[in-house]
Every structure is written in structure tokens, then in C-alpha cells.
N, C-alpha and C positions, 0 to 999 in steps of 0.2 A: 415591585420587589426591591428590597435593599440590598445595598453592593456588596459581593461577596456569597448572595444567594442563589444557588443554581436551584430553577424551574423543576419540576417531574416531567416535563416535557423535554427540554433540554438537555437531562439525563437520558432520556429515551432517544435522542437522536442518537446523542453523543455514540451509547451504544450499538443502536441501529448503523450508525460509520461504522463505525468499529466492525461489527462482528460483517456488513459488507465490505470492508475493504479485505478483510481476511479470508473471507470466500473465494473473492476475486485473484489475491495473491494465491490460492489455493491453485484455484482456475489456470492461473499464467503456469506455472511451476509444471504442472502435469502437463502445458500447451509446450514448454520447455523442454522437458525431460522427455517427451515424446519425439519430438524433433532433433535435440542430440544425440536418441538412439538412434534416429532412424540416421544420421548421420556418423556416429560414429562408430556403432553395431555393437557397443560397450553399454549395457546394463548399469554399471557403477561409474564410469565416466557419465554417462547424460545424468546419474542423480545427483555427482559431483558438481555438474557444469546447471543443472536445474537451482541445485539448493543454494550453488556460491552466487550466481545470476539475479537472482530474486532475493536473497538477503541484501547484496549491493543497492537491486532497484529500488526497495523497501526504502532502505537508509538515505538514497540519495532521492525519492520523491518525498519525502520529509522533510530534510531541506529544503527542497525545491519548492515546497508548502509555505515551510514558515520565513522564505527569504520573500514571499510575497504577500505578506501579508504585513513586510513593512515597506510595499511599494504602493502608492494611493492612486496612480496611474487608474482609471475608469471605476473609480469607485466614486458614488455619489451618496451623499451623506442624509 
């Protein structure tokens, strides 16, 4: 394929990420908000501390992604 063409398959991953990492982020957020109720006994504190938690962790494993993927450390070509 020539550069600049993304595959039907590789769209299909892509999304297949996609729509697991969003599951998963789904997954933590309720594993969250469950345990800051049970901690704080506040209903809107643990969705407060669920949804500010997991937006942060979103934003900073994104980073955390694309800062290494300008690190060539065990990659073999």
C-alpha cells in the first residue's frame, strides 16, 4: 500500500482500541466511584472524584503513550 493509505484492517484495529480502551476507562471510573463512595459515604463526591480521576488518567496515559513511542529503547526494527 502507498503512504498515506490506511489498510481496512488497520482501521479496524484502530477502532477496536478505541472502543476497548473506552470500555475499560468505563470499567475503572465505576471501580472508582464505587470505592470513593464507599469512602466517603457521598454519592456526588465519589462521581466528582471518579470522573475528575479518570479524566486526568485518560490525559496523562496519552502522554505517557505518545512520549514513548519517541523512545526506541527495545524496539527492534
Amino acid at each position: 500500500m502507498g503512504h498515506g493509505v490506511i489498510s481496512r484492517s488497520t482501521l479496524q484495529a484502530r477502532k477496536r482500541a478505541i472502543v476497548k480502551t473506552l470500555c475499560y476507562r468505563l470499567f475503572m471510573l465505576l471501580i472508582t466511584v464505587t470505592v470513593a463512595w464507599v469512602v466517603t459515604g457521598d454519592v456526588g463526591d465519589a462521581l466528582n472524584i471518579g470522573l475528575v480521576t479518570n479524566l486526568l488518567k485518560t490525559g496523562t496515559y496519552y502522554v505517557y503513550e505518545r512520549t514513548w513511542d519517541h523512545i526506541t529503547w527495545g524496539v527492534t526494527a
